[in-house]
C-alpha positions, 0 to 999 in steps of 0.5 A: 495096813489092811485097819488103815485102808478100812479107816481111810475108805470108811470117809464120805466125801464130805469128810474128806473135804472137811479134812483137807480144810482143816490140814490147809488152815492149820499150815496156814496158822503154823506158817503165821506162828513160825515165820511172824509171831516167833521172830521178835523173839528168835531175833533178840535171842540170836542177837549178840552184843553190840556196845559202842562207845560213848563217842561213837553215839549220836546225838537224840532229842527226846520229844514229848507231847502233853496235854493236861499230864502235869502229874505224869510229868511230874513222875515221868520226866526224872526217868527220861531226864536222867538217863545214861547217855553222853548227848540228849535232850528232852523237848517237851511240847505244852498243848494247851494244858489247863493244869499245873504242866506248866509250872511242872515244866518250869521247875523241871528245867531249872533243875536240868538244862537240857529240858526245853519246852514249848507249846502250842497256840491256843488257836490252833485246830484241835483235830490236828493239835497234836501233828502240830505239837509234834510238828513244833516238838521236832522243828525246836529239836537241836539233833537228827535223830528224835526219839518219842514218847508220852508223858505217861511213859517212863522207860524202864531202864537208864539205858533206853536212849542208849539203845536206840542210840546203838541201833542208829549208829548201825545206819537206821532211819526208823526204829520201833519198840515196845510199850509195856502196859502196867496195869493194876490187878483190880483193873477187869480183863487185865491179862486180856488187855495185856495179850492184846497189847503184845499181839499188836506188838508182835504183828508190827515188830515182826514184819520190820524185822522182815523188811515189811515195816507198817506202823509204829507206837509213838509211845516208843519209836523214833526217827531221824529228822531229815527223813520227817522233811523229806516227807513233808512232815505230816502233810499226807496226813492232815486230812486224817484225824490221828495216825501222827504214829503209826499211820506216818511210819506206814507212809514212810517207812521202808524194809531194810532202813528200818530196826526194832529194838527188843531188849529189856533196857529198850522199852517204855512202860505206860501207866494210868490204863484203871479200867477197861474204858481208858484202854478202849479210848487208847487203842481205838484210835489205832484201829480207825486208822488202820483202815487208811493203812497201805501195804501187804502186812494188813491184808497178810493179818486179816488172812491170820484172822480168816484162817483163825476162825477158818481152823476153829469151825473146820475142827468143830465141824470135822468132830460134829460130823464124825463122832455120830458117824463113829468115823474116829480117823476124822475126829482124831484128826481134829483133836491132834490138829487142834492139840498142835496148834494151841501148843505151838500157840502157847509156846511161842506167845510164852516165849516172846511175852517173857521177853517183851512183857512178861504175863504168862499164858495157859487154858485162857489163851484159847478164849483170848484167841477167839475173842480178840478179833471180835472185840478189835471189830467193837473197837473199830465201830466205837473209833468210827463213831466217835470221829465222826461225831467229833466232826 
């Protein structure tokens, strides 16, 4: 007792407030990993088994936008077409493609009927040319429950209408799920792409699962068809360029009408991401429109960021002030507050990424960790100056 009263009484004031800031940012990012990162995957695991019979599933419609995506078509829509479900269809919107999607189309349908496809007029107004080839997609679609994705998706199982068909039946009016990125091994920055995408991921599908949905991936989600004309389709939008997705589910959706689907069968995987480039242009477009986002969870995320960079520089801080002063109940404080975190960290990212995306992460999660944030904010500027320079 007397060895711990001289430790304690040997701090100076400012340690002790270096101390008290780095206890306070650790809770703070443990409160994060537990109650937000964590649940995707303690609600999966929890979750029991829920078959419904065939007569009891509703019926979906598929829709599909595309431009210029005739090879992915053409490799895609077997995947979508052949699925394991008693009543679907797949609506596929042409928006103003100059390749062979067209005639990609036309064969596809006559080999299954339950392909319709349209397009949209050439005149249409390119800002908002996909809104209104969604817009055409969901007036065309004969069932209330409309399912979304890309043509550079594919699902990853012949279940994946079932899924979402099952989740439905429960009484959803919003569903969201997650969007593998598959990327080839030569492509730069591979796993961080990778963690990114399930950070993001993470950060959306958590808060519906706590009541507090704001955005959704159109590369996976769906929604029933009442709810888009309670809302005026994407009226509150049109003045934005992009957010057809996840801005619109952050218009509409609410807390306890809104489900995830987590299981393997439930997810979609995008193809075509052959370098760092054609992943900045997908995700930039999420992070210009995440500024226009209302609601709670973004600013509860920034504060995740805050105490992020918070925690790290108190750490730094506490050890560079304490080892010249020998002041070793400081220093070894730090180092265990650190040690903690980074094992909580790599436990629950481990956990959830075997379930939703399968990378594993070590030693290079801490540089991830510090660089993402950095890198969203490049992101963001390039997003902004590339929209306002398209108009």
């Amino acid at each position: 007792m007397d060895y711990l009263h001289a430790l304690f009484s040997r701090l100076s004031l400012a340690e002790w407030i270096l101390g008290g800031m780095m206890l306070f940012f650790f809770l703070v990012q443990l409160l994060f990993y537990f109650t937000v990162y964590d649940k995707p995957y303690r609600y999966e695991k929890k979750r029991p088994p829920h078959p419904l019979p065939d007569e009891k599933l509703p019926a979906i419609s598929v829709i599909i936008p595309s431009k210029n995506n005739s090879e992915e078509l053409e490799k895609n829509l077997p995947f979508i077409l052949e699925q394991d479900y008693p009543d679907f269809e797949v609506v596929v919107v042409n928006s103003g493609s100059t390749d062979e999607t067209d005639m990609v189309l036309k064969s596809a349908a006559r080999k299954y009927p339950h392909l319709y496809h349209t397009y949209v007029p050439a005149e249409a107004d390119s800002v908002n040319e996909k809104k209104l080839a969604l817009t055409l997609g969901i007036k065309a679609a004969k069932n209330e429950i409309l399912l979304f994705t890309e043509a550079y998706c594919k699902p990853c199982s012949p279940n994946w209408i079932r899924e979402y068909g099952k989740a439905f039946a429960g009484g959803k009016e919003i569903v969201l799920g997650y969007n593998r990125l598959v990327i080839d091994r030569k492509v730069p920055m591979r796993t961080f792409i990778r963690f990114d995408n399930l950070i993001h991921h993470l950060k959306f599908l958590s808060m519906a699962l706590l009541h507090k949905p704001f955005m959704g991936i159109g590369r996976n989600m769906a929604y029933r068809k009442e709810l888009f004309f309670r809302y005026k389709g994407f009226s509150s939008i049109l003045h934005i360029d992009g957010g057809e997705d996840d801005l619109y589910i952050n218009r509409i959706a609410t807390g306890t009408k809104t489900g995830v689907v987590l299981s393997p069968e439930s997810m979609t995987e995008t193809y075509g991401i052959d370098n760092f480039f054609t992943w900045r242009s997908l995700k930039s477009k999420y992070l210009f429109t995440k500024q226009f986002y209302k609601g709670l969870p973004p600013c509860l995320f920034s504060l995740e960021t805050f105490t992020r960079y918070a925690f790290y520089l108190s750490v730094a801080a506490g050890v560079t002030v304490s080892l010249p002063a020998c002041s070793w109940l400081l220093t070894g404080t730090a180092l265990l507050l650190f040690l903690i975190r980074f094992g909580v960290q790599l436990i629950v990212l481990n956990r959830n990424s075997r379930l939703l995306d399968g990378a594993g992460y070590h030693i290079n999660l801490l540089c991830y960790d510090l660089f993402q944030p950095l890198n969203n904010f490049r992101f963001r500027q390039y997003a902004t100056k590339s929209n306002s320079l398209r108009r």
